[in-house]
N, C-alpha and C positions, 0 to 999 in steps of 0.2 A: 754439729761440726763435721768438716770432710775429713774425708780419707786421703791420705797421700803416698805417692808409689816410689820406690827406690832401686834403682838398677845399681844391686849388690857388686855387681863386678865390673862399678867403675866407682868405687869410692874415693876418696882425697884420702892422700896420705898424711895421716895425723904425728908421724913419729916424733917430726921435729916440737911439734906442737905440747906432745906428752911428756920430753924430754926437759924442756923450759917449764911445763907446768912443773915437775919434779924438781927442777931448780929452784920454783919459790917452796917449795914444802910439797906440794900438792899429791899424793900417787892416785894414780885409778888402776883399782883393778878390779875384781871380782870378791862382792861380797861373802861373806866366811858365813856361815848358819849359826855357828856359836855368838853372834851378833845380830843373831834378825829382830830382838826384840827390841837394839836399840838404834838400828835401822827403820824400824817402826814405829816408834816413837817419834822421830826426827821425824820423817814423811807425815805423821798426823799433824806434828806441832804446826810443819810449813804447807801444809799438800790435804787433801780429799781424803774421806776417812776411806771412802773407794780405792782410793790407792792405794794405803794401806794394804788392802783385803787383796789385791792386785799385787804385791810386795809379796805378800806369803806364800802366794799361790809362783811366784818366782823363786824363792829360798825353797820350795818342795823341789824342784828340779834337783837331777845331779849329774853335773853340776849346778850348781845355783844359778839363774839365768835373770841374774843383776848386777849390774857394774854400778860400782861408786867410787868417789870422791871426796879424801879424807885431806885434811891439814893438822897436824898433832893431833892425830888421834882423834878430830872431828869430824862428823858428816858435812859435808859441805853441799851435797848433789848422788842423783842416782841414776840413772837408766836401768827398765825391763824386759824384757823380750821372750817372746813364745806365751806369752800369759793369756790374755783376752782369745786371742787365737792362735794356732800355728803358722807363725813367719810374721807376728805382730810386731812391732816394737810398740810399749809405752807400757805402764808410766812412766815420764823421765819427767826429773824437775831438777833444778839447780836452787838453792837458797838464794831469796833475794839481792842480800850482801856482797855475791860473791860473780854475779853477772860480769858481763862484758867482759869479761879476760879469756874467753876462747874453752871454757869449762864442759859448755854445755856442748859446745862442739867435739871436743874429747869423748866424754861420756858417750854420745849419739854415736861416732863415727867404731867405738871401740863395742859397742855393744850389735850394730849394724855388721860390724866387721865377725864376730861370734857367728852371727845369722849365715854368714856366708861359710864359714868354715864349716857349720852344719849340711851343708850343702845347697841352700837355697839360693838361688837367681836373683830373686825380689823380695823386697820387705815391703808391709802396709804400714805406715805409720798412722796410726787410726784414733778417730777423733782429734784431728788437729786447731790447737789456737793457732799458736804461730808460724801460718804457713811461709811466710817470706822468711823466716829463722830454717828452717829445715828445705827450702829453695836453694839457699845461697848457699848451705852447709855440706848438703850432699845430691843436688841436684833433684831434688823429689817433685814430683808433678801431684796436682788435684787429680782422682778419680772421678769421673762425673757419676751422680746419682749415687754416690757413697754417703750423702746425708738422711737418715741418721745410719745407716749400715747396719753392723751387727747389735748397736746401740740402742737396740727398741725395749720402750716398758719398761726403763729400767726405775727400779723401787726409788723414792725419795727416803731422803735422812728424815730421821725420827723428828717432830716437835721437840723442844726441850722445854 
């Protein structure tokens, strides 16, 4: 899968956006450590046991360098950043269930947004499915000759 590039310092402003999600329940904010187990548990049940392993290596940060997406006290969704490499974004996943209401965009834009306060320019978002979601969301272009990227030989999951 490609890589895709984000000019940090012209993101959408999500505010209005995170305010409405907060009005149906939703908050994103920055996951707590005293939670990463059960952050990780939710990411295996929905997501790649890789991400997972991607999730821990994001809760070592300090700060923790993962935003999510809770509704009563549930995971709904996550974004990671700096993990794979520095000035990455991913993994990010949203729960099924809970698509299409502008979630995933929140999570991206506020974890993208971290990357910039760090001081970076640009973000990779790397390995990407859904290029036209992350296009429309924050303006991110393909890389050319970014397939497979930093992605090589990676180990398959066990037989079970």
């Amino acid at each position: 899968m490609i890589d895709m590039l984000v000019r940090l310092y012209d993101l959408p402003d999500v505010s209005d956006l995170r305010s409405h999600l907060k009005e149906d329940g939703i908050l994103i904010r920055r996951a707590a450590p005293y939670e990463r187990h059960l952050v990780a548990d939710w990411i295996g049940a929905h997501f790649s046991p890789k991400w997972v392993s991607e999730f821990k290596i994001a809760m070592s940060r300090q700060p923790a360098a993962c935003i999510i997406a809770t509704r009563d006290k549930t995971v709904l969704g996550f974004a990671c950043y700096d993990v794979t490499a520095k000035g990455f974004l991913g993994p990010m996943g949203v729960g099924a269930d809970t698509r299409q209401h502008g979630l995933g965009k929140a999570l991206l834009v506020t974890a993208l947004e971290n990357l910039y306060a760090q001081g970076y320019a640009y973000a990779v978002i790397g390995g990407v499915g859904p290029q036209e979601f992350y296009a429309k969301c924050v303006g991110a272009t393909p890389i050319e000759g970014s397939t497979p990227g930093i992605y090589t030989d990676i180990l398959p999951e066990p037989s079970r």
